[in-house]
Structure formats: C-alpha cells, structure tokens
Residue, then its C-alpha position, 0 to 999 in steps of 0.5 A: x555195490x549191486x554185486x555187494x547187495x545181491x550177495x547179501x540177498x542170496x546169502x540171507x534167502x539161503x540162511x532162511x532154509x535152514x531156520x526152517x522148523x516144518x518138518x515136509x512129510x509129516x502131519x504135524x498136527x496128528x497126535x502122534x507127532x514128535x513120538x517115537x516110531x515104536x510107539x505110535x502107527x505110522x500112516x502113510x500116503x507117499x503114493x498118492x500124495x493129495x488124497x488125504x485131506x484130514x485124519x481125525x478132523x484134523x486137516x493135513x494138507x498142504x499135500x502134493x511133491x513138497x506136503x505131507x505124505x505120512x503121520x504117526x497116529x497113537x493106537x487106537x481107532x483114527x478116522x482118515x478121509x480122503x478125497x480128490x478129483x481123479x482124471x477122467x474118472x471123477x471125484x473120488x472120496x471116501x472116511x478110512x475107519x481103522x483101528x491102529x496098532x502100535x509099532x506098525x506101518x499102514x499104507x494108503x494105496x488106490x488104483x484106477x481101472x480106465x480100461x473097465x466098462x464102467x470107469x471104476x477105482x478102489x481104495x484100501x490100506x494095507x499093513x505092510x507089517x503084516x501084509x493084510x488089508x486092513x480097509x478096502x478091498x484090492x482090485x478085482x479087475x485084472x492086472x492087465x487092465x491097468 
C-alpha cells in the first residue's frame, strides 16, 4: 500500500509539470506577448538574467536560471529599468529609453571593470540585427582589464 501511494504521488506531481501554462523566458506581461516575432522587437536579457526589473512599468521578474530572460515589445518607444547589486561593485541601475522596430533583436548587455582604479560598470543594448548600439555606450576600458 505505501509503494501504491507514493507511486500515485510521483505519477500526479509528474503530470502536474505538463499542465504547466507559464511559458519560462518570456514576460508575459509585455505587450508583445503571444505576437508573432516578425511583428514585434523582441528584447533580451539571457546574459544577465536579474537585472531587468520592469519594462513599461510592468514588472518581469521572477527573474534568475528559471525566470524571465526575453520579451516581445510592440515597435515603438518602451521604457526598461534595470537594476541590481552587483559584487563588489554596488547597486548598479539605471531607465533604458529605446525606440523599438519591429522585426529586430535587441540585446541587454553589461560589464564590470574590477581591475580600474575606480571599480566601474557599463550597460547598453545592441541590435544585434544591425549590430548597432542602440543605448549606452560599450566598454572604454581595455579588454584585458576584464
């Protein structure tokens, strides 16, 4: 009867992860969401998965290995803040201004310079579909100093 029970468990508690209806990844509460990729931008945050804490006041977090990490954003202007403690450097945050087009990939990206005489960090999106950076600025400091 216990190995009956615990069978019954394990069977329901599997059964339950494919009922599932988040969809991990992707910030469902942007207003792109469920559109087609040639209609909207889609934004993404893969490389630093706890730094955006909203995008257009909307909140899209949880963030972390199992959270949020992209979100498809009609074109036009949007408004992403991201923020976070980053070791030994502080509280890093900051509002992402962007006007978005539609069809192409933007990527949030962010380094942190230890090595500088003033511990520093940069933080800008590129459009990977045109390789511009479209907010921010890259790292001025040298690579070597990563």
């Amino acid at each position: 009867m216990k190995k009956l029970t615990i069978l019954l468990l394990v069977a329901g508690l599997v059964s339950c992860r494919s009922f599932e209806t988040m969809r991990w990844g992707e910030c469902t509460d942007s207003d792109g969401a469920g559109l087609s990729a040639d209609l909207v931008a889609l934004f993404d945050w893969s490389d630093w998965p706890d730094m955006i804490v909203s995008i257009d006041g909307n909140r899209c977090l949880p963030s972390g290995p199992n959270g949020y990490k992209k979100a498809k954003l009609k074109p036009g202007a949007h408004v992403i803040v991201y923020s976070n403690h980053v070791h030994e450097l502080g509280h890093a945050e900051g509002r992402i201004e962007l006007e978005l087009k539609e069809g192409h990939l933007y990527t949030f990206r962010f380094a942190t310079c230890y090595w500088c005489r003033n511990r520093r960090f940069t933080a800008w999106v590129d459009d990977t579909t045109t390789g511009e950076v479209v907010w921010g600025k890259r790292p001025d400091w040298p690579s070597w100093y990563l």
